[in-house]
N, C-alpha and C positions, 0 to 999 in steps of 0.2 A: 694406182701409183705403187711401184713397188718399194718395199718396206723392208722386206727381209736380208740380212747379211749373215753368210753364213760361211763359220771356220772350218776348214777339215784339218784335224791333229791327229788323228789315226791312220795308218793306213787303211785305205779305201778305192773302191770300186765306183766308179761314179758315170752313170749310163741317163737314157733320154728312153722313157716309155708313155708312150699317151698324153703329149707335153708336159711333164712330171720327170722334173731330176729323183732320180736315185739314186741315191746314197747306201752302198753295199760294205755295211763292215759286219762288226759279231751280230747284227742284225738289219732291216733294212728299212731305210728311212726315203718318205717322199714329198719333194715340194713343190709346190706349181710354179712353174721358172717366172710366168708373167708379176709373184709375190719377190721376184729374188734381185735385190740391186745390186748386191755385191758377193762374190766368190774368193775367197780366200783358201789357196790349198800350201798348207804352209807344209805337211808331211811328203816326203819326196818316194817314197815305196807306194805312191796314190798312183790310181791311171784316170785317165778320163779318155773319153770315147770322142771321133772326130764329131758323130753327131751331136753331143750335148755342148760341145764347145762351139757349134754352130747355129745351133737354136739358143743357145745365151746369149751370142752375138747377137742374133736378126732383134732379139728380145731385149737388146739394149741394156745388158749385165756386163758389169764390170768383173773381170777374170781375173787374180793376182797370181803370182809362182812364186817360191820364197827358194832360195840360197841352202847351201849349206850351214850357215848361222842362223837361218829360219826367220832371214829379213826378205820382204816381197826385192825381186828384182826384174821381175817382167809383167807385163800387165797385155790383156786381148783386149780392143777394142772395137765396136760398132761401126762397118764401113758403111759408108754411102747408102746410109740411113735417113737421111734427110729427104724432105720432097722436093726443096729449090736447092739444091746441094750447089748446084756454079753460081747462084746469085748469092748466096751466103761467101762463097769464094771468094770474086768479084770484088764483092764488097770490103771483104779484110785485104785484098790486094791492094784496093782504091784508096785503103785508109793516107788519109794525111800525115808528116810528121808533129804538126802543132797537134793535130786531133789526137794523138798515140801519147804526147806528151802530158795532154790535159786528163787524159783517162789514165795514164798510170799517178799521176798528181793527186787523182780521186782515189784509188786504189790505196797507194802511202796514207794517204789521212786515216783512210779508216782502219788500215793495220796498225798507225801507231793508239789511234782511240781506242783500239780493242787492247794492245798491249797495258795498255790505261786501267779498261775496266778490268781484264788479269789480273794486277796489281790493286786494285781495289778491292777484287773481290777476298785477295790474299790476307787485306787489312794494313795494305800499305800504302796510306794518304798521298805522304809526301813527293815522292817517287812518282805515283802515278797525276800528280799536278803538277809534276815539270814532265810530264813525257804530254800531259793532254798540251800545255807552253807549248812545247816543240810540233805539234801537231800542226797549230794556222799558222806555220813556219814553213812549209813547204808550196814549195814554188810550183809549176808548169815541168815534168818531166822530174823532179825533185833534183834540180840543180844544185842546191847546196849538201847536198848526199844525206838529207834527214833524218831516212830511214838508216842509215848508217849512225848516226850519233845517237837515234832513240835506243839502238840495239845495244851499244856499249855500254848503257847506264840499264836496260829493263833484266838484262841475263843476269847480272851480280843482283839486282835487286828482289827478283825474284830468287834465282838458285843457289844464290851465295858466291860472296865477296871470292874473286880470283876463278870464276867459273868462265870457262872457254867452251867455243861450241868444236873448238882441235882436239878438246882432249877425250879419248878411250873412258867414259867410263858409263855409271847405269841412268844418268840421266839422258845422257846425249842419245842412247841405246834406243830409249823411251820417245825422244823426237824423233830420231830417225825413221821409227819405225812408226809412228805415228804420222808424219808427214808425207810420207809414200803412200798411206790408206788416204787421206787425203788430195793426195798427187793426182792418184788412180782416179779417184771420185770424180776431179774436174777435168782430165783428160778424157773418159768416158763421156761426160756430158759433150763436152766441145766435138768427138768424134760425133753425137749422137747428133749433133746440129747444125754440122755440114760444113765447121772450120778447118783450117788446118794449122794441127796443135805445135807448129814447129813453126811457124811465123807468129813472134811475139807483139807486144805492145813493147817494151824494154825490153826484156831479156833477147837475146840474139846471136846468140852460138850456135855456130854451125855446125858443133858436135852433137847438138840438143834438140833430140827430136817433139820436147815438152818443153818449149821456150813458152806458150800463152798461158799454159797449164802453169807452169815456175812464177806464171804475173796473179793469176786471177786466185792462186793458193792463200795470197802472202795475208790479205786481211782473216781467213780463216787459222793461221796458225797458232794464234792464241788458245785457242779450243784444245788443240792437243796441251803445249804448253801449263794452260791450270790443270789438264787433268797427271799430268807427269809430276807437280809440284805437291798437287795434293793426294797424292796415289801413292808414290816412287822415294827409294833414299837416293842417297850419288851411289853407293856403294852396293847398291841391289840387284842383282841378274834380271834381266829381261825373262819373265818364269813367262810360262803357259797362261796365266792366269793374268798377269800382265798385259800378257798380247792381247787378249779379249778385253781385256776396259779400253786398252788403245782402240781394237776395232770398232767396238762400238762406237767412237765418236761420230760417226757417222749417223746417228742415231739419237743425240743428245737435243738440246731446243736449243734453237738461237734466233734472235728476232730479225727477219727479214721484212724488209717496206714497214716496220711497226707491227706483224704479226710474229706470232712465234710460229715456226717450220722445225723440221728436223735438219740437221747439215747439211745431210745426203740432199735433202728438196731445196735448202735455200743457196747451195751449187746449181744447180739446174735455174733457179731463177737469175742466181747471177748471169749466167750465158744465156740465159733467154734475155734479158735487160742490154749484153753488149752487142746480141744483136741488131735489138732494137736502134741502137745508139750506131752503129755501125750504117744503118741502113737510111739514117735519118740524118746522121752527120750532127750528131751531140756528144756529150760527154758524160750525160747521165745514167748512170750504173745502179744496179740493187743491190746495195753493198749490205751483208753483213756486221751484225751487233752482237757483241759479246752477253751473254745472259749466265746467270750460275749452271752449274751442273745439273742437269736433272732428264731424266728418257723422256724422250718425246711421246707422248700420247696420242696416236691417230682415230679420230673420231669419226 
């Protein structure tokens, strides 16, 4: 399984010899691509070769590009990687609207549970026992907009009273940037599995080529979240060093089916589960659990 996630912050040379990315800066570094799940080239003076951006691809590596503010803004993805790639189709075409509604129903519960355990683990009782209330609140397709009311009370209660996710400053900095390594991660997998990432469960703009990716993120975004609360000021610049505890999150443990996984693997179980569900005509998902901070150990 691959494990490794790797920054480029220098400019660099980045080439494919002997299935082994190299990495060419004031010295020369090599990784086995089948070890590499995620790429991040956030330095814009970097080059990369068509070959290695195409043995990442076949190898199921997620590619990111970062902006002139050095936020990812484009991401390569896995094509027609799958072995039953139209019956995985098929089947998210076939989907129902009750069935779409009941799986994002399941999806809202356990984002606002995690948002819960965030708050708990921050040492905020209160708060996080009216967001777990609001939680068996939520209906089929979450009619009464749920996740919308749990959102308005967890953002002040975590980041502080009068905190907006509109406003310019170094928290938001810290999500944003966080939640695109994240984006990246489950759009990746859903490529790897034969979906197509722009027909959602709810989300459904037609400008939004990550409409399923925008659904199957949202119980993971707590993860970034405690780590921006207990990391980050409001008023702190997105440093270099920042960036890397953000990307790691992909890397951290968090309890999947009652085991602990690392992020990166309990994304991939989640869209292995809505396949499942998809294919079976259920609504049973492997949803994601909030756990403290801590690197994932692979044994």
């Amino acid at each position: 399984m691959a494990y490794r996630n790797i920054l480029i912050e220098s400019p660099a040379h980045i080439s494919l010899k002997n299935s082994q990315l190299t990495i060419h800066t004031d010295c020369d570094h090599s990784v086995a691509v089948e070890d590499i799940s995620a790429l991040l080239i956030e330095n814009r003076q970097s080059t990369i070769t068509v070959a290695a951006l195409s043995f990442l691809g076949q190898s199921g590596c997620v590619v990111y590009v970062c902006d002139e503010r050095h936020m990812p803004c484009a991401v390569t993805l896995p094509f027609a990687q799958h072995s039953r790639n139209l019956s995985v189709i098929q089947n998210q075409l076939g989907t129902s609207e009750p069935q779409k509604k009941r799986l994002w129903q399941n999806v809202i519960v356990a984002k606002i549970r995690n948002q819960a355990r965030c708050l708990r683990l921050c040492g905020n009782i209160s708060d996080a026992e009216y967001l777990e209330r609001l939680s068996v609140r939520v209906r089929s397709g979450d009619s009464d907009n749920i996740e919308s009311t749990a959102a308005l009370r967890y953002f002040p209660a975590l980041l502080g009273r009068g905190f907006s996710r509109s406003v310019d400053n170094g928290y938001n900095a810290a999500l944003n940037y966080g939640y695109a390594i994240l984006r990246g991660c489950v759009a990746r997998n859903l490529a790897a599995y034969g979906f197509i990432p722009a027909l959602g469960l709810h989300h459904c703009s037609e400008l939004n080529s990550f409409n399923l990716a925008d659904d199957l993120i949202e119980p993971f975004r707590p993860v970034v979240d405690l780590i921006t609360t207990t990391n980050f000021q409001d008023d702190s610049a997105l440093t270099p060093e920042n960036k890397r505890v953000l990307f790691n999150c992909l890397n951290l443990d968090i309890i999947s089916g009652g085991q602990r996984h690392s992020v990166a693997y309990a994304v991939e179980r989640l869209v292995q589960s809505l396949t499942r569900a998809l294919n079976e005509k259920t609504t049973a998902l492997l949803l994601p659990e909030l756990t403290e901070l801590k690197q994932h150990a692979y044994e």
